[in-house]
C-alpha positions as CSV (number, residue, x, y, z in Angstrom):
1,X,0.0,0.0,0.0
2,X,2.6,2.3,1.0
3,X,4.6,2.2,-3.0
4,X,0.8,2.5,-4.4
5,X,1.1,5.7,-2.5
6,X,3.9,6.8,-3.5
7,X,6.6,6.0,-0.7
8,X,10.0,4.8,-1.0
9,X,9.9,1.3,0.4
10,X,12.4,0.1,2.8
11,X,11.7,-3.6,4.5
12,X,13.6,-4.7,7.9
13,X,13.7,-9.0,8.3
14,X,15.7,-10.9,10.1
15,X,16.4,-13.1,7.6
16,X,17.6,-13.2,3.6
17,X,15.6,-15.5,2.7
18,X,12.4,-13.6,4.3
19,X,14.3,-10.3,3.1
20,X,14.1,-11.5,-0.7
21,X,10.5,-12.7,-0.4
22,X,9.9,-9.1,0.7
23,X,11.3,-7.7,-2.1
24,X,9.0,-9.2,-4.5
25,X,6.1,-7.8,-3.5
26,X,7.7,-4.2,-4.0
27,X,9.9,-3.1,-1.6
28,X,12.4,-0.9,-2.6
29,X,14.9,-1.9,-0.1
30,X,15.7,-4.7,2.3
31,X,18.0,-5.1,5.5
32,X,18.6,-7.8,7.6
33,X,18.8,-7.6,11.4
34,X,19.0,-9.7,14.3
35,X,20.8,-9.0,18.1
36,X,24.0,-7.5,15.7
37,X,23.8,-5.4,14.5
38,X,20.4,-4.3,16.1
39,X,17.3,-3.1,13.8
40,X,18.1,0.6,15.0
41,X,21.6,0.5,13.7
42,X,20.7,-1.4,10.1
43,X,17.9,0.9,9.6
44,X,20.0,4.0,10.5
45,X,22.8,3.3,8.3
46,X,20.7,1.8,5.1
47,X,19.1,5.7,5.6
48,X,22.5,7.3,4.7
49,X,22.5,8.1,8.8
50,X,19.5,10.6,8.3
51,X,16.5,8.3,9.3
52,X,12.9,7.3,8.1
53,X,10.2,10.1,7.6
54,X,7.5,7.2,8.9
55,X,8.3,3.4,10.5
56,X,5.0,0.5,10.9
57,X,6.1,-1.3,13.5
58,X,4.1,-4.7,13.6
59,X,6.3,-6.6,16.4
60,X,5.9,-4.5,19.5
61,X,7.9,-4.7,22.4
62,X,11.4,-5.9,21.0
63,X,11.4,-3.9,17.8
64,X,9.2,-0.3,18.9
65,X,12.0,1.5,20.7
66,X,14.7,0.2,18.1
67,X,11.8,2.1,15.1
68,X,11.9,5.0,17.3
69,X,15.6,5.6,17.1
70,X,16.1,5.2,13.6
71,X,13.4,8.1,13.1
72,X,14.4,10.7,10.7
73,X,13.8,14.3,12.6
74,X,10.1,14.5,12.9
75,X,9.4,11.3,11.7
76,X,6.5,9.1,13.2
77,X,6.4,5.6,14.1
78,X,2.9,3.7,13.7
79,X,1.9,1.0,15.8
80,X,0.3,-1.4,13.6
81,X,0.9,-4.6,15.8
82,X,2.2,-6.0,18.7
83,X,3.0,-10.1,18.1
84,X,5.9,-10.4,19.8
85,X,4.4,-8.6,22.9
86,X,2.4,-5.2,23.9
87,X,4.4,-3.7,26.8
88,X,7.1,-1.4,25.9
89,X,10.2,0.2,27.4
90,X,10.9,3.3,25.7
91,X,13.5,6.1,26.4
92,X,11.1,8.9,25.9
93,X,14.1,11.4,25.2
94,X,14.5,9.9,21.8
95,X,11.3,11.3,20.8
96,X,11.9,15.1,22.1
97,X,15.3,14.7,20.7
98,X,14.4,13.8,17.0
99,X,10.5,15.8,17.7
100,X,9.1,12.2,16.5
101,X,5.9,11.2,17.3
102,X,4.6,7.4,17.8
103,X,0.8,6.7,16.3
104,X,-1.0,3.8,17.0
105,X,-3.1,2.5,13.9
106,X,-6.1,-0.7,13.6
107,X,-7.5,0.5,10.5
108,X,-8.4,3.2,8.0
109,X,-11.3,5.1,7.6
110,X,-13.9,4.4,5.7
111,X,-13.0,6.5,2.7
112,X,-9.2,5.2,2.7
113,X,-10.6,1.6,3.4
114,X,-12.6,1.7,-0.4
115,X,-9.3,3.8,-2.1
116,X,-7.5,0.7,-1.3
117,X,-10.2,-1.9,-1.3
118,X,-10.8,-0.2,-5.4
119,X,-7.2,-0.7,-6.2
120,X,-6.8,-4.0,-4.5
121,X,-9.7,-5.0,-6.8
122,X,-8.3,-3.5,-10.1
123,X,-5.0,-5.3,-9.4
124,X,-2.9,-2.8,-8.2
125,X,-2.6,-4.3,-4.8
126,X,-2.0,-8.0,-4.1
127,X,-3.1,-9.9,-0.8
128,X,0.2,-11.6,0.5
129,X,-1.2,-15.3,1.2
130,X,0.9,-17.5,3.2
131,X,-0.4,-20.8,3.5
132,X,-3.9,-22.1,3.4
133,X,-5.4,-24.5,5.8
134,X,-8.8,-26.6,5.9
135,X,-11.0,-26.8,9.1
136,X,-9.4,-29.8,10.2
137,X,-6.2,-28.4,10.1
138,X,-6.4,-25.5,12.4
139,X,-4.8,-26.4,15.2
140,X,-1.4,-26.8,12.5
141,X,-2.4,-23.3,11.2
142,X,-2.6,-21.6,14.7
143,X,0.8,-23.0,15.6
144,X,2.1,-21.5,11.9
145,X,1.7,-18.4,13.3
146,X,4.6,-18.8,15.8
147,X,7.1,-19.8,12.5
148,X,9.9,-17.1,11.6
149,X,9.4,-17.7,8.4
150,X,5.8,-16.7,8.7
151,X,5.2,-14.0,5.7
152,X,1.6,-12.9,5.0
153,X,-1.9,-14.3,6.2
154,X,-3.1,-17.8,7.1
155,X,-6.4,-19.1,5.5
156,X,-8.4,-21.3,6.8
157,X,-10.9,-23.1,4.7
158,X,-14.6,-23.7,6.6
159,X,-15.8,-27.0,5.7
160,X,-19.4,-26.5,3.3
């Protein structure tokens, strides 16, 4: 959504193989990460040291305060998800010293919600599908959830 937009797309994994799966589906950029170097470090230096304008943040408690330092000045980091835990420690001085913000986000309004609902259905947007599942399956799908390697949504198939 955010390249149909317009925006530069850069994509944070913690692995290459994830990282190239990313790239596929449009991102502009990719960067590894894991405990080193650290996301805030990768992030900062694949900026040219000047930071991003806006970071989703989908993992929560390990990744948040990492987004937050590699804001650019004024930049704004969106809440989109917490998987990997709700409960955050932040140093609140990084955001008075870069005058970032942090935004939580569930959804878009309703307007925004057909824009992209229009161009998913002309094409220009592509659901990322990770596996599918039938009913019987589930309790293999719920546990997919918990894979690294997780990339996109699970389906699961009610039976007729």
């Amino acid at each position: 959504m955010a390249r149909h937009l317009g925006a530069t797309v850069t994509v944070a994994a913690r692995s290459r193989a994830k990282a190239d799966r990313l790239r596929a589906f449009g991102a502009a950029e990719t960067v590894e990460f894991g405990d080193d170097p650290p996301l805030d470090r990768v992030l900062w230096a694949a900026s040219g040291k000047r930071g991003y304008d806006v970071i989703f943040d989908s993992v929560g408690a390990p990744t948040l305060p990492r987004s937050v330092r590699a804001l650019a000045r004024g930049g704004r980091a969106v809440v989109i998800g917490a998987t990997a835990g709700p409960v955050v420690s932040l140093d609140v001085r990084t955001l008075f010293w870069r005058q970032a913000s942090i935004r939580g986000s569930t959804m878009a309004n309703a307007a925004e919600f057909e824009a992209m609902y229009d161009a998913w259905s002309r094409g220009l947007l592509r659901s990322v599908i990770d596996s599918r599942w039938s009913w019987a399956e589930a309790p293999a799908a719920l546990a997919r959830f918990d894979a690294p390697d997780l990339l996109g949504k699970i389906v699961l198939t009610l039976p007729e």
